[in-house]
N, C-alpha and C positions, 0 to 999 in steps of 0.2 A: 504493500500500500504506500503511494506515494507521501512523503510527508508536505503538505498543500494543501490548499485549501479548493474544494470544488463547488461550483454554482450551478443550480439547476431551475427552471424554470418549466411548467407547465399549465396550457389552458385548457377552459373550456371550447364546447362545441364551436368552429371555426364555418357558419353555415354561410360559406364565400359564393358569393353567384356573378358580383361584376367589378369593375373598378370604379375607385374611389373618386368621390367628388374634389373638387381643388381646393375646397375650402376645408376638408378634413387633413390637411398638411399636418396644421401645429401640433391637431390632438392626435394625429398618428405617429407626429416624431415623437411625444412625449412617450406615448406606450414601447415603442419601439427601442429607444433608450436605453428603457428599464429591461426589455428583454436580451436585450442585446448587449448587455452587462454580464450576464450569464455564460455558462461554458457550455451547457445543454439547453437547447431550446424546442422542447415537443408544442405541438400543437393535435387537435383533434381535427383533420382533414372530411367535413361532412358534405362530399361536396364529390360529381366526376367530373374527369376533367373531358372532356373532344368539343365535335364543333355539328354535334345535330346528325350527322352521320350516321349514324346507330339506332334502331328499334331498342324500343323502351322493352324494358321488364314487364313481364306479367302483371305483375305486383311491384309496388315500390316500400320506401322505407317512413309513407304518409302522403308524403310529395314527390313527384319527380325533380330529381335535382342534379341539372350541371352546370357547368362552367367552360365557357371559350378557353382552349387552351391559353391565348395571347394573354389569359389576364390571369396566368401563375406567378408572373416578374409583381406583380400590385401584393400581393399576398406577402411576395417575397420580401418586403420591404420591411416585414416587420423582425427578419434573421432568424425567423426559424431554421433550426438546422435538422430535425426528427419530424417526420409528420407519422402519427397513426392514422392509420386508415380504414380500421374494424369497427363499421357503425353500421344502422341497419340501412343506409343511405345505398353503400357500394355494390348493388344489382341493381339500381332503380334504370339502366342501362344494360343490365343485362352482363352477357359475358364480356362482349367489346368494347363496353365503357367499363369495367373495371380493369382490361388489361389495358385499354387507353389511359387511364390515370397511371396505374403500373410503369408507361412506357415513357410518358411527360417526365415524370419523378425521376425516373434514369437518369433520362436524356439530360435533363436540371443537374443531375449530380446529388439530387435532395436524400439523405436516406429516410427509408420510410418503413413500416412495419404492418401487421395486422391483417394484410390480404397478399396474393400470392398465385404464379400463375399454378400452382401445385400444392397440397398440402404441408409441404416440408418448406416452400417456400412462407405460405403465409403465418407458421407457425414461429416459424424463425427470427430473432431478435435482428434489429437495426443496431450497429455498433459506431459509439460516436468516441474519438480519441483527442484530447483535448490538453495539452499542453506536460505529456506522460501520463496522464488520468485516461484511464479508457473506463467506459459508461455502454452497458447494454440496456434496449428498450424496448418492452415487447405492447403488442396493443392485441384486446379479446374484445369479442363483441359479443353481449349477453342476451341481445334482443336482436338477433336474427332472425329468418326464417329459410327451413332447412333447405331447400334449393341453393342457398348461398352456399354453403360449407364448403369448404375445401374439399378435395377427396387425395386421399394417395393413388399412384401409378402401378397393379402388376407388370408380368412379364408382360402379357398382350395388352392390357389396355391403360387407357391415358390416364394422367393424374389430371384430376377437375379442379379448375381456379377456383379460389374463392375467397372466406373470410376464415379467419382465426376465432373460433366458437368457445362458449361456456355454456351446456344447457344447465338447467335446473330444474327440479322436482314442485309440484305442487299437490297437499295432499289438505284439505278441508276438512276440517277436525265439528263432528256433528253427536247426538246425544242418539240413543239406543234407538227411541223414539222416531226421531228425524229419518234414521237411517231407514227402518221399518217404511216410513212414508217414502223414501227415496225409492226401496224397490217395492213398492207398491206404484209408484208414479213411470218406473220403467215399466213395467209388466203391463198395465195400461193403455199407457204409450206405443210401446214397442219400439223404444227409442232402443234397445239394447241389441234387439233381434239381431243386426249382423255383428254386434262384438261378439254374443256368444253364437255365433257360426262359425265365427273364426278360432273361438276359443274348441271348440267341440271336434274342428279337423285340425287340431292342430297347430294353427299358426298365431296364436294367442296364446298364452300363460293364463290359467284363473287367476281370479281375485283371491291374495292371501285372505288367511280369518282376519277380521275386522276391519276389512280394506270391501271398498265397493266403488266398481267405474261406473258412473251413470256420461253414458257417450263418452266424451273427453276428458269429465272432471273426476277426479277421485276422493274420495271421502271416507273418513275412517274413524270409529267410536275408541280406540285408544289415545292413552293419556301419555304427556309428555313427548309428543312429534314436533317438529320447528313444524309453521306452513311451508315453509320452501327453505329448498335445502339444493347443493350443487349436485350435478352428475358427479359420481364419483372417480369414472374413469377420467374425464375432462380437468377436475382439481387436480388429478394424481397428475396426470401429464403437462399441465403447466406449472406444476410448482415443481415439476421432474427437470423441468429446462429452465425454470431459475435458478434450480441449485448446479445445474450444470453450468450455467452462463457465470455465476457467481465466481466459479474455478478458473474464469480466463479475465475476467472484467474486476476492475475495484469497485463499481457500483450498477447494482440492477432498479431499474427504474419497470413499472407499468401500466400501461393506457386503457381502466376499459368504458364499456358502453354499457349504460344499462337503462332501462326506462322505466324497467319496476319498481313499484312503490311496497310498502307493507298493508295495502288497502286500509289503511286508516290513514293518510296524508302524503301528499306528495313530493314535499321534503324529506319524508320517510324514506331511508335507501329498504331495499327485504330483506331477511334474514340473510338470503344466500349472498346476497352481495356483500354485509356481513363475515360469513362465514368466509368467503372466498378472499376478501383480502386479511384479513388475518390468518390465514394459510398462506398467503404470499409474503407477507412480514415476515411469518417462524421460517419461510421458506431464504430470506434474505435481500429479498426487496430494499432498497431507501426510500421509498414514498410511492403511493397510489396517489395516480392522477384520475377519477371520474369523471363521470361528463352524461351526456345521454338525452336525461328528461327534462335540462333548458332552462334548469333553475338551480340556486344554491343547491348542495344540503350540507349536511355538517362536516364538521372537521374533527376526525381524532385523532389521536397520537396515541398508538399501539407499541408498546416496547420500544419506543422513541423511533416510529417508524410515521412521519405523517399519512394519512390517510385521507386525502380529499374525496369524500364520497360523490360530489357531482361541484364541477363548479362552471354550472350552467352554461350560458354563452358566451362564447369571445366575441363573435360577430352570429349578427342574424339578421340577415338580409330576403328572409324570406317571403316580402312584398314585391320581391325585385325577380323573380321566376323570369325567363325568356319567353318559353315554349313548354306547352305541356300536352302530353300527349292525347290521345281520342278518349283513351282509357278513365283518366282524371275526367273530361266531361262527359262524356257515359254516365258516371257514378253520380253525378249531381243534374242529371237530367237536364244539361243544355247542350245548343249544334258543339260537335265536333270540331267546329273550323272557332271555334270561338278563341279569343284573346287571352292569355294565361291569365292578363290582368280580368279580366272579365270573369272567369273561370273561379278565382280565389276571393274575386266579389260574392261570387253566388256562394259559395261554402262558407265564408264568412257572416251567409246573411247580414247582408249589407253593410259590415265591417263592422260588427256587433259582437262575435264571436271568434277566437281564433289565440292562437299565441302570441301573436303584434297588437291583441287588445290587454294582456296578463304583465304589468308592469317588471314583477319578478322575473319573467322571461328578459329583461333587460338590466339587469343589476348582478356584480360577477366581482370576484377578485382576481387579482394576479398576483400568485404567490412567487418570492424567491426562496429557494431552500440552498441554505450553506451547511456543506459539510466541511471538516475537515478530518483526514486519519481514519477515514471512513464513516464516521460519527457525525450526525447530524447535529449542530451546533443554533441553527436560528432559522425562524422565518420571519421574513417581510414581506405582505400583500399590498399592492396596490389596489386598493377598490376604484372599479370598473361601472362607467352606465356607458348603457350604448343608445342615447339619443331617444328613449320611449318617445320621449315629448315630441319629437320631430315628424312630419307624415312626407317629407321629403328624401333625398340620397342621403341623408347623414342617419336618417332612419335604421338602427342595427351595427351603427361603427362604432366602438368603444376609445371611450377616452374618459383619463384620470377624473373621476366623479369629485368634487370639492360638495363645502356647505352643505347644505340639508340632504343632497341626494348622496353625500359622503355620510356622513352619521346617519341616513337611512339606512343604508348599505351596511354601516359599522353596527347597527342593532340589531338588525335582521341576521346578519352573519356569530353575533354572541350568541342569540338567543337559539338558535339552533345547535351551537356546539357546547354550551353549558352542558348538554343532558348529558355528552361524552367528556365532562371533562376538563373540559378546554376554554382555558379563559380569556377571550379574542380582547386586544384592546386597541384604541387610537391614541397615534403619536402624534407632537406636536404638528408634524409634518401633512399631516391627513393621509397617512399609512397605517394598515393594521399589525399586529401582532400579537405573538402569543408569550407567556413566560412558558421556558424549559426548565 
């Protein structure tokens, strides 16, 4: 371990769609700055990159979302030198806009992590070396949907692109009672008829004792289950490659995505996300970076290992769409030839509704985390708005929040990591942090 001191930064969701107005100069050199003061610079890449070329995905990741390649240099501006890229964004194009981002990223020289044109590619850590300090950095995505996953390659057949995955378990904890009514409401129904068809030739597992699937969901009258809980094979294998990455790197860092709540609040991270990075701490990690569901949540500090469970958005430019596909106006019952801007009116109802109307989708910090000797030594956050108030281009750009929407920010961000712990404060300076 080098005797030095190492700087790490990371954000939230980066939902990049165009380049920046000319009047966002000042407040993007401010932010930029401060990143760029750092020796590592991830960001959360929520965004593809080509140029319309490409059939949309099936499905997307909510919205369809890219990016003109020509406007990766705008991005660039802020020194990111890591981009993760495991968010449920990266199929919103399918296979050729995810290995179009892949291939921009290259081409840029930018390292990046979290998707891959092959299983071994997307699982595998970005390695940043910075002044004898070498730093591995992997990115998972927790709110996938399974078409994305990477696949491995046998002898004869190809390895499938895609994302670097975490599943998880969810199992609905119900009383003797309830459960009785559950298969009473199947049997009924016959909502179950082809699970047990499948269960009866074979290609199904029964329901263990006190477990029962009604279709999709699972419910169980035993006591002391988490609700959700990681895939076990999925935990083992990426906390198998932080401790391998830890044997070659002085510091392992990780990216992930996640959008679940604990159904009681949405600053709530789940149990499993929980479980999963405190598996990544005892595993060796120096800090979790979150991100995901577009808003704070808290911050702990696990074994002196920070832990950002979401820190909502960097950028979110998500009024600013180009092009969206037939698909997106199908689903909301207007012409297919219709204007994105038109398209995001009607789902909006009438711009009434939506995450550009949720102020906290607009409020974020920007941590620096110092280590030195391997030991994490301090953090400083810049607190982050990105423009709420604005219905113009500055709408979704972040810059250093001062005054009332700095002490909003500084309240909001205490009062959610108190529960863990953590005692967020403001410096003279209008910077947060924490006592270690």
């Amino acid at each position: 371990m080098p005797d030095k001191k190492f700087t790490v930064t990371g954000t939230g969701d980066a939902l990049f769609l165009q380049e920046f107005p000319a009047e966002y100069s000042a407040g993007l050199q401010k932010v930029a700055d401060f990143i760029k003061s750092c020796d590592l610079k991830i960001t959360n890449l929520e965004t593809n990159f080509s140029d319309f070329e490409y059939f949309p995905g099936a499905y997307s990741g909510g919205t369809w979302l890219n990016t003109r390649r020509e406007c990766l240099p705008e991005l660039q501006k802020y020194g990111f030198n890591c981009y993760g890229t495991a968010n449920n964004h990266c199929f919103d194009y399918s296979f050729n806009g995810l290995l179009s981002t892949i291939d921009l990223l290259d081409a840029a020289k930018v390292a990046h992590c979290g998707t891959g044109r092959s299983f071994e590619e997307a699982t595998a850590p970005a390695i940043i070396e910075s002044d004898g300090v070498k730093a591995a950095v992997f990115a998972v995505d927790a709110s996938f949907k399974d078409p994305s996953r990477a696949g491995k390659a046998t002898r004869v057949i190809k390895a499938r692109p895609g994302v670097n995955f975490l599943r998880h378990d969810t199992i609905y904890k119900v009383s003797a009672t309830d459960m009785a009514d559950l298969r009473r409401i199947a049997g009924e129904t016959r909502l179950n008829f082809f699970r047990d068809l499948m269960i009866s030739t074979g290609y199904m597992t029964p329901d263990a004792e006190g477990f029962f699937n009604l279709g999709e969901l699972k419910f169980t009258t035993k006591e002391g289950l988490p609700e959700t809980s990681c895939h076990p094979g999925d935990k083992a294998r990426l906390t198998e490659a932080i401790r391998k990455a830890k044997e070659s790197c002085d510091y392992v860092f990780i990216v992930v995505h996640c959008h679940d709540n604990d159904n009681r609040k949405q600053e709530n991270p789940p149990e499993y996300m929980v479980e999963f990075c405190h598996a990544c701490a005892d595993a060796g990690v120096s800090a979790v970076f979150g991100g995901g569901c577009h808003r704070l949540r808290p911050l702990e500090i696990y074994n002196d290992v920070p832990i950002f469970y979401s820190l909502g958005d960097f950028i979110y430019q998500g009024l600013r769409i180009e092009h969206l596909p037939a698909d997106f106006m199908e689903k909301y019952g207007i012409d297919i030839y219709s204007s994105a801007e038109e398209a995001l009116w009607t789902r909006s109802r009438g711009g009434k509704v939506g995450l550009h109307c949720e102020k906290p989708n607009y409020q974020s910090v920007l941590p620096k985390l110092e280590f030195e000797n391997g030991k994490f030594r301090r953090l400083t956050m810049m607190p982050l708005y990105l423009n709420f108030h604005r219905q113009d281009k500055m709408n979704g750009l972040p810059e250093m929040a001062s005054g009332a929407e700095a002490q909003e920010i500084f309240e909001l961000y205490r009062n959610l990591s108190l529960p863990y712990g953590v005692s967020v404060e403001m410096t003279a300076d209008g910077m947060l942090t924490v006592g270690v």
